[in-house]
C-alpha positions in Angstrom: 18.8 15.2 -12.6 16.7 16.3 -15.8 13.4 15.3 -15.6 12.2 16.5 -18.7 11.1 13.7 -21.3 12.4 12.4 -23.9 10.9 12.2 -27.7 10.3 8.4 -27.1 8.5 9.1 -23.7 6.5 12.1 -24.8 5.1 10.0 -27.8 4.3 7.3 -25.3 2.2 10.0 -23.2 0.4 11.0 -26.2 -0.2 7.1 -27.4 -1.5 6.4 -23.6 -3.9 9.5 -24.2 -5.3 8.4 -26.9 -6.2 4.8 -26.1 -7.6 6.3 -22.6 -9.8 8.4 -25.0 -10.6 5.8 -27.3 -11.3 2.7 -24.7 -12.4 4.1 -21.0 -16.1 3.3 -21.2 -18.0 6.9 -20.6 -20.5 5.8 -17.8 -16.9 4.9 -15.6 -15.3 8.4 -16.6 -18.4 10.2 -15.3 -18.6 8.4 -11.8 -14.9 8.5 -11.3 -14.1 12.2 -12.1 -17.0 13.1 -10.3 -15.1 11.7 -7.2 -16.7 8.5 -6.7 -14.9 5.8 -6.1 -14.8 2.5 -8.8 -17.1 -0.5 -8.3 -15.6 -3.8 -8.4 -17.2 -4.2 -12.3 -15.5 -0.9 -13.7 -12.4 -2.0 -11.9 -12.5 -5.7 -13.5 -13.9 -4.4 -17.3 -11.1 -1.6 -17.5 -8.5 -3.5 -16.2 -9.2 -6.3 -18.7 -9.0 -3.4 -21.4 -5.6 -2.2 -19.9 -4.1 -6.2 -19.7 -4.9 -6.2 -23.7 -2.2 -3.9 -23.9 0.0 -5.2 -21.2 -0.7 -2.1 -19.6 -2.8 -3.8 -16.0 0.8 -4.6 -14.9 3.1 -2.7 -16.9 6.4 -3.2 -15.1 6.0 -6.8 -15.1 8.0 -8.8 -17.8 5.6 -9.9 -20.8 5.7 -13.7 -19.9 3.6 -13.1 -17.3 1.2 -10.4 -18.7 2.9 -7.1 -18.4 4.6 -5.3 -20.8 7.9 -4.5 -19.4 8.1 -1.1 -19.9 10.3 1.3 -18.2 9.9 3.1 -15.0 9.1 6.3 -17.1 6.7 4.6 -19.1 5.0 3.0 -16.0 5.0 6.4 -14.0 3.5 8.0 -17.1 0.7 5.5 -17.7 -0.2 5.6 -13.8 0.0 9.5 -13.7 -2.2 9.6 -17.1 -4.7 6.7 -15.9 -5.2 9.1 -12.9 -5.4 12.4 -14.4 -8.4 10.4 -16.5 -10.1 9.4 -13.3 -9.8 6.0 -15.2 -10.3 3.2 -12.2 -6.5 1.8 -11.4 -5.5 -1.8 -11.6 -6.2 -3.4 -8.5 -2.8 -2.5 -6.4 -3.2 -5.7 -4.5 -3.0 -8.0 -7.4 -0.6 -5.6 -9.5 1.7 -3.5 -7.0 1.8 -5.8 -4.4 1.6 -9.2 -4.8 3.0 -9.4 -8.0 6.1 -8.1 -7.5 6.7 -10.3 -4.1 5.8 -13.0 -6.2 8.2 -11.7 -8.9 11.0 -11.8 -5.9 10.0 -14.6 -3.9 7.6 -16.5 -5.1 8.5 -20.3 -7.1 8.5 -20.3 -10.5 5.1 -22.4 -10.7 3.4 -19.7 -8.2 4.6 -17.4 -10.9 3.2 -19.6 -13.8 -0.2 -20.3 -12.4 -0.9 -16.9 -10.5 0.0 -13.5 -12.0 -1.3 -14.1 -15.7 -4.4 -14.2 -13.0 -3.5 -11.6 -11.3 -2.8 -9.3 -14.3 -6.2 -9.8 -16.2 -7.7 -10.0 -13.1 -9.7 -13.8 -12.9 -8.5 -13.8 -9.5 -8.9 -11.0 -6.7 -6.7 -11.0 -3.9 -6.9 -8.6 -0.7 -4.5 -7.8 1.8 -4.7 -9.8 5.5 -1.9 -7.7 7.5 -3.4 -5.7 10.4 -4.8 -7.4 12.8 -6.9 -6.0 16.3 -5.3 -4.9 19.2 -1.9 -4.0 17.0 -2.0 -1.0 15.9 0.5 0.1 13.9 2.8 -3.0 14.8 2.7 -5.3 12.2 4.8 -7.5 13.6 2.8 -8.2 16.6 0.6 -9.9 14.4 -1.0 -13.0 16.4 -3.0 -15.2 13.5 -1.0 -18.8 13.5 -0.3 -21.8 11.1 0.7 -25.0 12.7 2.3 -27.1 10.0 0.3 -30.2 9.5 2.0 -32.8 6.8 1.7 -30.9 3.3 -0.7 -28.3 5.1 -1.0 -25.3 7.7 -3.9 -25.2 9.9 -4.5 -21.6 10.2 -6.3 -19.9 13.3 -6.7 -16.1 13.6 -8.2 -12.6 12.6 -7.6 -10.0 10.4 -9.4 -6.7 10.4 -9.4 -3.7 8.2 -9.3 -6.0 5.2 -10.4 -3.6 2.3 -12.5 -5.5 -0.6 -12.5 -9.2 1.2 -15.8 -9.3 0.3 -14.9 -9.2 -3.3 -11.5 -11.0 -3.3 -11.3 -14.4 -4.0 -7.7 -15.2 -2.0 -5.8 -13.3 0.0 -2.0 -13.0 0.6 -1.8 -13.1 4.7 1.7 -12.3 7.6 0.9 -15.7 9.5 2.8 -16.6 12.9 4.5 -20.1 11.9 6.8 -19.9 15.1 7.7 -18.3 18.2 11.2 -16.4 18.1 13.1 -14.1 20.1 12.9 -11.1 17.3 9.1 -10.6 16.7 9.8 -9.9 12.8 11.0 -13.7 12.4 9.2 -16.8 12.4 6.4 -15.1 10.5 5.4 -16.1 6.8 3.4 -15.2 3.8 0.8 -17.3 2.5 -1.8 -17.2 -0.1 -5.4 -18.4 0.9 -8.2 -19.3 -1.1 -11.4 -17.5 0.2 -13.5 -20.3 -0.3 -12.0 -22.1 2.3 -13.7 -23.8 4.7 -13.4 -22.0 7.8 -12.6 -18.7 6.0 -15.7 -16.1 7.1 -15.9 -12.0 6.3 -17.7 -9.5 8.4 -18.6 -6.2 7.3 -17.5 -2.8 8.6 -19.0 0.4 7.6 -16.7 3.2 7.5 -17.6 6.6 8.5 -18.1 8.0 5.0 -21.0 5.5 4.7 -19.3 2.9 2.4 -18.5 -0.7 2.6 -15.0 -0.9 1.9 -13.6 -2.5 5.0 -13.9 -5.7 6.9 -12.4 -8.2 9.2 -11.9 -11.4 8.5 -11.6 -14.7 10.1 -9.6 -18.1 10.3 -11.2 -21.2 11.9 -8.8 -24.3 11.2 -8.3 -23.2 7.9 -5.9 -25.5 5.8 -3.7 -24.0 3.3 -1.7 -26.2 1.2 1.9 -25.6 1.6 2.7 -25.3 -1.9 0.7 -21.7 -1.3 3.9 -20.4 1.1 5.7 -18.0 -0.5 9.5 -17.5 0.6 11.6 -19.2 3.0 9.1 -20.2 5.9 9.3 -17.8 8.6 10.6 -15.5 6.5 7.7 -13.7 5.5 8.7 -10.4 7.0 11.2 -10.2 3.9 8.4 -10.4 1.4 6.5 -8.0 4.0 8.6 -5.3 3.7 9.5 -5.5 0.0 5.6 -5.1 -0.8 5.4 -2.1 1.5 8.0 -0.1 0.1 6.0 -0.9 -2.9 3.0 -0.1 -2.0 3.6 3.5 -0.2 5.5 4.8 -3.3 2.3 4.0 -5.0 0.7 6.2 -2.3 1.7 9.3 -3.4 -1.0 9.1 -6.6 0.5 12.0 -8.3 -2.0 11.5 -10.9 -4.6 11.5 -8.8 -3.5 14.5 -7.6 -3.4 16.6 -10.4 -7.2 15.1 -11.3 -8.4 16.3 -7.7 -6.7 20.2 -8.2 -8.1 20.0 -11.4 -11.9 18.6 -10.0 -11.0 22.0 -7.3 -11.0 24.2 -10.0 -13.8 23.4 -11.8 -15.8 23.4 -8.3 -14.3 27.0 -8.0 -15.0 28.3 -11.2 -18.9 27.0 -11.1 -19.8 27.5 -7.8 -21.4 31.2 -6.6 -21.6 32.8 -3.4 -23.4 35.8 -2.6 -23.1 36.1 -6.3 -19.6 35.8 -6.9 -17.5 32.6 -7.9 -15.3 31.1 -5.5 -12.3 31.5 -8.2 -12.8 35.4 -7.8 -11.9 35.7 -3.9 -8.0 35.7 -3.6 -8.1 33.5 -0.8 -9.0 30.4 -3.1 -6.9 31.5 -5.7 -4.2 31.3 -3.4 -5.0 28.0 -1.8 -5.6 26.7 -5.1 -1.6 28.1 -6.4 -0.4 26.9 -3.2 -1.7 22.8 -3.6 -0.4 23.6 -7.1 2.9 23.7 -5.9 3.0 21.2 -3.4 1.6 18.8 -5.7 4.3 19.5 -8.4 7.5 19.1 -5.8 5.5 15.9 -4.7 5.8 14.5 -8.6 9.5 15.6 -9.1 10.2 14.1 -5.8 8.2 11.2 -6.8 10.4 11.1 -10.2 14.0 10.9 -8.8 13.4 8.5 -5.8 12.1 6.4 -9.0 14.1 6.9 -11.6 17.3 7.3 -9.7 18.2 3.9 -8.0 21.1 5.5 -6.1 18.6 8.1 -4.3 16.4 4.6 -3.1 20.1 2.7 -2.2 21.2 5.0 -0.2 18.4 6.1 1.9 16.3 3.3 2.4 13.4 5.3 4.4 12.6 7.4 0.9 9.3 5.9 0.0 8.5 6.7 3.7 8.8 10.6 2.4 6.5 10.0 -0.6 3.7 8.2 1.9 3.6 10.5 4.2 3.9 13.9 1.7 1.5 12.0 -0.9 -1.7 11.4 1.9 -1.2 14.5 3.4 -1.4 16.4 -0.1 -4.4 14.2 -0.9 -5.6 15.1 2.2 -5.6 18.3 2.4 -7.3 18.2 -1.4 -10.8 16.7 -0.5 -10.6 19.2 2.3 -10.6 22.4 0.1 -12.8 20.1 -2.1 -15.3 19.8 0.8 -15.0 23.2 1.4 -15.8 25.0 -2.2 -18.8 22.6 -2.2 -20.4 23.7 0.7 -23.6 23.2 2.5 -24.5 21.1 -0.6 -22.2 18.4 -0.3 -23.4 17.7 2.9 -26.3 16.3 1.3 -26.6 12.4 1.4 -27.3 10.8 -1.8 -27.8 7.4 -1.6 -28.0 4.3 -4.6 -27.2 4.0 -8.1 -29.5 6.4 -9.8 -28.8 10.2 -11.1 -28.8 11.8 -8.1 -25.9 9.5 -6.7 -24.2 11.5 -9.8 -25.0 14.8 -8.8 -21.7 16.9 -9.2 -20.9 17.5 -5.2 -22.5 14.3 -3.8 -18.7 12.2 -3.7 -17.3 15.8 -1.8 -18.0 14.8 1.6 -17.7 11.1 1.7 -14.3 11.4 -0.5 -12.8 13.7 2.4 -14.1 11.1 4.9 -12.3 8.1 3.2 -9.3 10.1 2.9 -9.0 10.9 6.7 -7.4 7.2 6.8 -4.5 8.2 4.2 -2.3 8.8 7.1 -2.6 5.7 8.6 -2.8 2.5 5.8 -0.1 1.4 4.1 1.6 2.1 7.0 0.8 5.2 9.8 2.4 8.8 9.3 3.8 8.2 12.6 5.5 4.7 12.0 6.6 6.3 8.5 8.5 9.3 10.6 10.1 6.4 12.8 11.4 5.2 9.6 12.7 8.2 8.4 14.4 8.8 12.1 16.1 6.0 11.8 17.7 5.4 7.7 17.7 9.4 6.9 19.0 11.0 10.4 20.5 8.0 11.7 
């Protein structure tokens, strides 16, 4: 198919340019391109920028605070808000629970929830993985006992990113025993200020609090706050996650880390020579090139051709798996070309924090676990297996 753009959506690149130029606040371009990752208030201030556009949740019809643009326009606003290092709209509130709600949800859920969602009053996190299940979602154990016009709802979640700045989150809950493990589960939305609703902190190995697990004690969730047929949850469950590993591949982000690459290689001297001048680089630098490149025209006809996404269902499971793996290997060379002085560890809010290398090692860290949220390389291969080879 012809990927090259079209008048109308090469003036909408240039337009989206321009408005990142004009409107990303300075003090969040310089963190972010420096490879640190957003705070909860440069998330929430740009994406209230964005949402004056329609541009938080682009895909979404206007009724509810997008702009319903086109899949090309949306894939060139995300691949031009990364290539910015601008912070991106909160995926939970924008890739993933918006659209279930878009499919599932009822039409007051939709009314009083994703204008919310899109300008970002409310912020939701993701209660799916639970301990001692690995990879297997649907062994998920956390239950809701129907109680009148409420669920009582008992369990744990764990791995929760940014529950300790969400204030709901959307959660797999086990409303009944069945024979197939995938049935008799269901999606609900939970307000964290519940009582009985409690977050612990875990500190991942690159230092940061991003992670955590959470807990239900006798929680009760109004059942006006199901969404979908009850114990049908793993329907909306699996429409969210196709969502959310083609939004995985971060082809923009990408392109902003090759970029960050070269800049480290064209500054950085050893044994008086830059790093850009040894062959070796130059050619690990062509070859991400590359990879990154068939990664974005992959990325473009699984999206814009709906017969490529019909046919074989396990397609976004290509762009997870390719996506972390490129990103991966990225803060690795990153890491690398910095050297002994991005092993330094720069704590806090002040100048140093900002010192070119000091996001180089604990970016590579927090990209170790590309390969396994949003759904683990290995499950994604199963996947793959099974729709593409049959």
């Amino acid at each position: 198919m012809d990927l090259t753009l079209s008048p109308n959506e090469a003036a909408f690149r240039e337009e989206v340019r321009g408005f990142i130029r004009d409107r990303l606040p300075a003090e969040i371009r310089e963190r972010l391109s420096k490879g640190h990752a957003g705070r909860k208030q440069d998330i929430v201030a740009w994406q209230r920028i964005l949402h004056e556009r329609g541009w938080a949740a682009p895909h979404w019809p206007k009724e509810y605070g997008g702009a319903g643009l086109g899949t090309a326009e949306r894939l060139i606003l995300v691949e031009e808000l990364q290539r910015a290092a601008a912070p991106q709209p909160l995926p939970f509130n924008v890739a993933m629970l918006g659209p279930v709600l878009l499919r599932f949800g009822t039409e007051e859920q939709k009314k009083f929830f994703l204008p919310k969602l899109a300008r970002l009053d409310l912020w939701f996190c993701q209660g799916f993985s639970e301990p001692d299940s690995g990879s297997d979602l649907a062994s998920l154990r956390t239950k809701a006992v129907r109680d009148g016009d409420e669920y009582v709802v008992d369990g744990q979640k764990i791995w929760t990113t940014s529950a300790h700045h969400a204030d709901w989150i959307f959660a797999l809950v086990r409303t009944e025993q069945a024979a197939r493990k995938q049935d008799g589960i269901s999606f609900l939305l939970i307000d964290m200020k519940s009582p009985g609703v409690s977050v612990r902190p875990i500190v991942s190995i690159d230092g940061q609090h991003h992670l955590n697990e959470v807990f239900f004690d006798k929680v009760r969730v109004p059942v006006a706050n199901l969404v979908g047929e009850e114990g049908r949850g793993w329907d909306c469950a699996k429409y969210l996650l196709a969502s959310e590993r083609t939004n995985i591949a971060s082809i923009g982000l990408c392109w902003e880390r090759l970029g960050y690459a070269h800049e480290l290689a064209e500054n950085i001297q050893q044994v008086g020579k830059r790093l850009i001048d040894d062959a070796k680089v130059r050619t690990e630098l062509a070859m991400l090139g590359a990879e990154v490149r068939a990664l974005e025209l992959t990325n473009w006809r699984f999206l814009l051709d709906p017969e490529i996404g019909s046919k074989n269902p396990g397609f976004a499971s290509v762009l997870k798996v390719k996506g972390s793996e490129t990103m991966q290997e990225l803060t690795t060379l990153i890491a690398r070309l910095a050297g002994p002085a991005g092993l330094e560890r720069r704590d806090g809010e002040g100048p140093d924090a900002l010192h070119p290398l000091a996001a180089a090692l604990p970016r590579y860290f927090f990209f170790r676990a590309a390969t396994i949220y949003g759904g683990s390389s290995e499950v994604q291969k199963d996947i793959l297996a099974k729709t593409l080879l049959g």
